[in-house]
C-alpha positions as CSV (number, residue, x, y, z in Angstrom):
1,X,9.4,-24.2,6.6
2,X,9.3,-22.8,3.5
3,X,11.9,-19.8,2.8
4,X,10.7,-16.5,3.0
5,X,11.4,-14.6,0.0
6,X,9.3,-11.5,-0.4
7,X,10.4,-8.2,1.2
8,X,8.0,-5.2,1.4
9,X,9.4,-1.7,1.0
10,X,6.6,0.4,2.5
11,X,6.2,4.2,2.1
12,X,4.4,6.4,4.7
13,X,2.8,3.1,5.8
14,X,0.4,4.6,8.5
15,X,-1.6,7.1,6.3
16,X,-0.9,6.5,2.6
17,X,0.9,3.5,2.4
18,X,2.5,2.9,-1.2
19,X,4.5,-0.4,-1.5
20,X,7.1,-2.1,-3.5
21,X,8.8,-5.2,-3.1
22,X,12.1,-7.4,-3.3
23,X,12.2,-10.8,-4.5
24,X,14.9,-12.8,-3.6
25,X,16.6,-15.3,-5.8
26,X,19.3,-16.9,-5.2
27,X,22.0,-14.6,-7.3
28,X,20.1,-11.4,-7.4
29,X,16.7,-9.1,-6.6
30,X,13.7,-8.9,-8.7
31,X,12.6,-5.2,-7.8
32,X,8.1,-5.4,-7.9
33,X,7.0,-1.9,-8.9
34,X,9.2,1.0,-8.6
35,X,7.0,3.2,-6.0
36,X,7.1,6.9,-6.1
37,X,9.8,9.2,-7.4
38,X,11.5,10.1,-3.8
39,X,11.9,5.7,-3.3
40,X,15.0,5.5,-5.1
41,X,17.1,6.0,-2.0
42,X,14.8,3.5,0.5
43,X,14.9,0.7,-1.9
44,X,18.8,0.6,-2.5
45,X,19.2,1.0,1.4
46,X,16.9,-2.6,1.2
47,X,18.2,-4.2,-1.4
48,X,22.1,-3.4,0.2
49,X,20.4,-4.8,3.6
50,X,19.5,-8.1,2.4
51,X,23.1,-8.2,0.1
52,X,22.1,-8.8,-3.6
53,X,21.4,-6.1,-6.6
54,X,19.0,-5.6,-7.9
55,X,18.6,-7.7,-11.4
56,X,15.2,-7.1,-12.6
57,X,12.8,-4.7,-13.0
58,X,9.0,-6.2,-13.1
59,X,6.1,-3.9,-13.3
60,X,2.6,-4.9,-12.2
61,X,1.2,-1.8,-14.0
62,X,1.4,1.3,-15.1
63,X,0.1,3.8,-12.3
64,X,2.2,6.7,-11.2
65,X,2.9,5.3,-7.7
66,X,3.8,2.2,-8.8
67,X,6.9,3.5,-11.4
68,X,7.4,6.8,-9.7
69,X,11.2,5.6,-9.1
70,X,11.7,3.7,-12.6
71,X,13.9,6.0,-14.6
72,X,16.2,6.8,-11.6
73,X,16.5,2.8,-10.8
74,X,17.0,2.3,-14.4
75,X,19.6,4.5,-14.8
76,X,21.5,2.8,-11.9
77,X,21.1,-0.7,-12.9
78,X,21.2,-0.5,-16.8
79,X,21.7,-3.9,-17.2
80,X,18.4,-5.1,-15.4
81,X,15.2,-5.5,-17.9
82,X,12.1,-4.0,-17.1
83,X,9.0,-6.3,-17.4
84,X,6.1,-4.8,-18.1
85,X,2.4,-6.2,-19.8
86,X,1.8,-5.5,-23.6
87,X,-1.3,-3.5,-22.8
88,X,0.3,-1.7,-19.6
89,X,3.4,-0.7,-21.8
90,X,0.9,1.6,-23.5
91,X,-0.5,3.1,-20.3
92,X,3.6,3.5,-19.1
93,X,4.1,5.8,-22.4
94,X,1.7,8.0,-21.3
95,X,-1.1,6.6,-23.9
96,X,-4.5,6.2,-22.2
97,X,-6.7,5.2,-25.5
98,X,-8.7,2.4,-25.2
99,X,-9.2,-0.2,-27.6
100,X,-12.6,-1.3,-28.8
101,X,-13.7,-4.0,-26.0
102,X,-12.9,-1.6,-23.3
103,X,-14.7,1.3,-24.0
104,X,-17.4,1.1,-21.8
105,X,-14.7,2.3,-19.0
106,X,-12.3,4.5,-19.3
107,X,-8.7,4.6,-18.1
108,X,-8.3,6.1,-13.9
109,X,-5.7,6.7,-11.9
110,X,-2.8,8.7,-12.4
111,X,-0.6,7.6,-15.6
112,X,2.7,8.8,-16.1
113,X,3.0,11.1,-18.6
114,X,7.0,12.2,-18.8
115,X,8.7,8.0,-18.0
116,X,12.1,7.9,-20.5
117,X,12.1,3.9,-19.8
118,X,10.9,2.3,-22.3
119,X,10.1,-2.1,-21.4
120,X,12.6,-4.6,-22.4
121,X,10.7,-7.4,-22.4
122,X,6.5,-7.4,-22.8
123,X,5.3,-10.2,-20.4
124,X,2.1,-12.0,-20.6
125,X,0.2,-14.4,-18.5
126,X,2.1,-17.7,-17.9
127,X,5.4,-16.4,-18.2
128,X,8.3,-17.1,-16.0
129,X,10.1,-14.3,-14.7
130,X,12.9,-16.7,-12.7
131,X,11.1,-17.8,-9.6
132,X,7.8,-16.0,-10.3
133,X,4.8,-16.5,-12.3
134,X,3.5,-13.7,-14.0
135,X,-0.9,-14.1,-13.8
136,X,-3.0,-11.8,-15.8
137,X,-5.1,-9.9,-13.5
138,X,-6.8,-7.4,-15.1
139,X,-9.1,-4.6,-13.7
140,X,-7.3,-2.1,-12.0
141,X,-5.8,-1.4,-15.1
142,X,-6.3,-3.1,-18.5
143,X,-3.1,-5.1,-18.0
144,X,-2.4,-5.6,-14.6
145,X,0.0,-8.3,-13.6
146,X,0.1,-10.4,-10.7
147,X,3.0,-12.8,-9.5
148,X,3.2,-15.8,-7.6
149,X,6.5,-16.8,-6.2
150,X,6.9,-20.8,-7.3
151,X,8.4,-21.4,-4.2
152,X,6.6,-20.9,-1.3
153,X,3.0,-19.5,-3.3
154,X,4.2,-16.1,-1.9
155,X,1.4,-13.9,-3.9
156,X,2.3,-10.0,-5.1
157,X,-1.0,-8.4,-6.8
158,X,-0.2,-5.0,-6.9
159,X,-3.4,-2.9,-6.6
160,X,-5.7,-6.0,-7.8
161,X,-6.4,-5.8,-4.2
162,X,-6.0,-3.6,-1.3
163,X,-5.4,-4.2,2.6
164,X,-5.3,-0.6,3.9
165,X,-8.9,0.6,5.0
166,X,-9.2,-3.5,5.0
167,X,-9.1,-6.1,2.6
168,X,-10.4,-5.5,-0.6
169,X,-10.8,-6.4,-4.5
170,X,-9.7,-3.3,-6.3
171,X,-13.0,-1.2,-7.0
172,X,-14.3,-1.6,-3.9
173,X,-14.7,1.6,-2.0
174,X,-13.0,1.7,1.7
175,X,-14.0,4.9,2.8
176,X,-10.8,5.5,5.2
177,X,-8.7,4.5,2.2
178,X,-10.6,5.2,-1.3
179,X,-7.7,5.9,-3.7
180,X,-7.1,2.1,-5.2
181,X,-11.5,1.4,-5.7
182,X,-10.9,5.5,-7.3
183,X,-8.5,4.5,-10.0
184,X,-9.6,1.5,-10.6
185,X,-11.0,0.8,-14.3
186,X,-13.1,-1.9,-14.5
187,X,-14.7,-3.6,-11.1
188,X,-16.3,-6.4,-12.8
189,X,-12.7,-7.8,-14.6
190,X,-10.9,-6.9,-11.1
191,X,-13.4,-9.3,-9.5
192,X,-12.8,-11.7,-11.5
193,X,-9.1,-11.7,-11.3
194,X,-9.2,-12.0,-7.8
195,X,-11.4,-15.0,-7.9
196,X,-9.1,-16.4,-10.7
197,X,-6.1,-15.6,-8.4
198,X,-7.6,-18.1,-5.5
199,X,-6.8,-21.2,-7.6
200,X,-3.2,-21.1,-6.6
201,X,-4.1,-21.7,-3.7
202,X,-1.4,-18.0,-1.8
203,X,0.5,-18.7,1.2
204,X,1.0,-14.7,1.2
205,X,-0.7,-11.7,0.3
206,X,1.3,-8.8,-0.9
207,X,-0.7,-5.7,-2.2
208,X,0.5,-2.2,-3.2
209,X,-1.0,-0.5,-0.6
210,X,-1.3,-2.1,3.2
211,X,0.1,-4.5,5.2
212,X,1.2,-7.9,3.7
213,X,-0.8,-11.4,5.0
214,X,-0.3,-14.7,5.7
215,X,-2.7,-17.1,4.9
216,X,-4.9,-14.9,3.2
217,X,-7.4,-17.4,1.7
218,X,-10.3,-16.9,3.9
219,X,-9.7,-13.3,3.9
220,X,-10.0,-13.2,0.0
221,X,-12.5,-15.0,0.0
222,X,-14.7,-12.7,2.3
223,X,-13.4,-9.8,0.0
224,X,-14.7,-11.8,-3.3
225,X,-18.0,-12.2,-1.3
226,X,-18.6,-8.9,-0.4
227,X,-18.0,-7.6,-3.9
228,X,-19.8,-10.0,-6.2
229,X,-23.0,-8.8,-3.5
230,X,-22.4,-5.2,-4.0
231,X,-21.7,-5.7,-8.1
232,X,-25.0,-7.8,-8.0
């Protein structure tokens, strides 16, 4: 059996979950997302759980709820990078012009406006971030990131897709949980990612908001479906 290496840190899971999570390598924790400002305390109490510190910092972008908690991790592990995407970097310094090929759709969600961190290494698709991949998945954001854990095919999209309200590629509205299809800023691209994402073929399905699942295939599939109908 392949080792499990992915742990979810979830925040008020049954009515607006938000989620980070903790990859485990074998000397240390990459930290996935950083969450909302109160998660400082919650991730720490995981990361002592499992028994390693935290060593990096990886971003999948650059939404409020997904680096709520950056500066305050930051300044407690100054030695771990922070990985973010070229493009996102812009969106994490509070910048939300576009540049000439995305003009037809403007920046959503909530971007941070106030974030002191600034990246310490600008990732792009096909790098290696020690056991993951890093996949370029835009649409929820111009540079969204994905990352597949080599190991085991573990998959963690951020808000490229949504379980909560059911599954769903980012864009697509689930009415008992609207927020991701809301900020999202281009459906088409986020379609298109997902669809992309399929080719390698995830064990594991780890999203930023809802519950995490196993064989997930099918299930993306449907979502893919359903979306390339409704874009139609």
């Amino acid at each position: 059996m392949k080792q499990q290496t992915v742990h979810q840190v979830s925040f008020f899971p049954r009515f607006f979950p938000v989620n980070c999570y903790l990859i485990e390598e074998e000397a240390g924790l990459t930290l996935i997302d950083a969450a909302m400002p109160f998660s400082t305390k919650k991730i720490l109490q995981v990361a002592a759980a499992i028994g390693k510190p935290i060593t990096r910092i990886v971003l999948t972008h650059a939404h409020g709820d997904h680096v709520g908690a950056l500066d305050e991790l930051k300044a407690l592990h100054p030695d771990a990078p922070v990985y973010i995407s070229d493009r996102d970097a812009r969106l994490l310094a509070g910048d939300r012009s576009l540049d000439a090929a995305e003009n037809d759709f403007p920046i959503r969600g909530g971007v941070p406006k106030h974030v002191k961190t600034k990246p310490d290494l600008l990732i792009k698709d096909g790098d290696q971030i020690g056991s993951l991949l890093a996949i370029a998945t835009p649409g929820h954001t111009p540079g969204s990131m994905s990352f597949l854990d080599t190991r085991n095919e573990a998959l963690i999209v951020g808000d490229a897709m949504q379980t909560k309200g059911g599954i769903a590629v980012s864009g697509q509205m689930k009415l008992t949980f609207p927020f991701p299809a809301l900020a999202t800023w281009n459906k088409y691209e986020a379609v298109k990612s997902v669809r992309r994402l399929l080719e390698f073929k995830p064990s594991q399905l780890a999203v930023g908001h809802g519950k995490m699942i196993d064989s997930p295939i099918k299930s993306m599939e449907t979502a893919i479906e359903k979306a390339e109908t409704k874009l139609a």
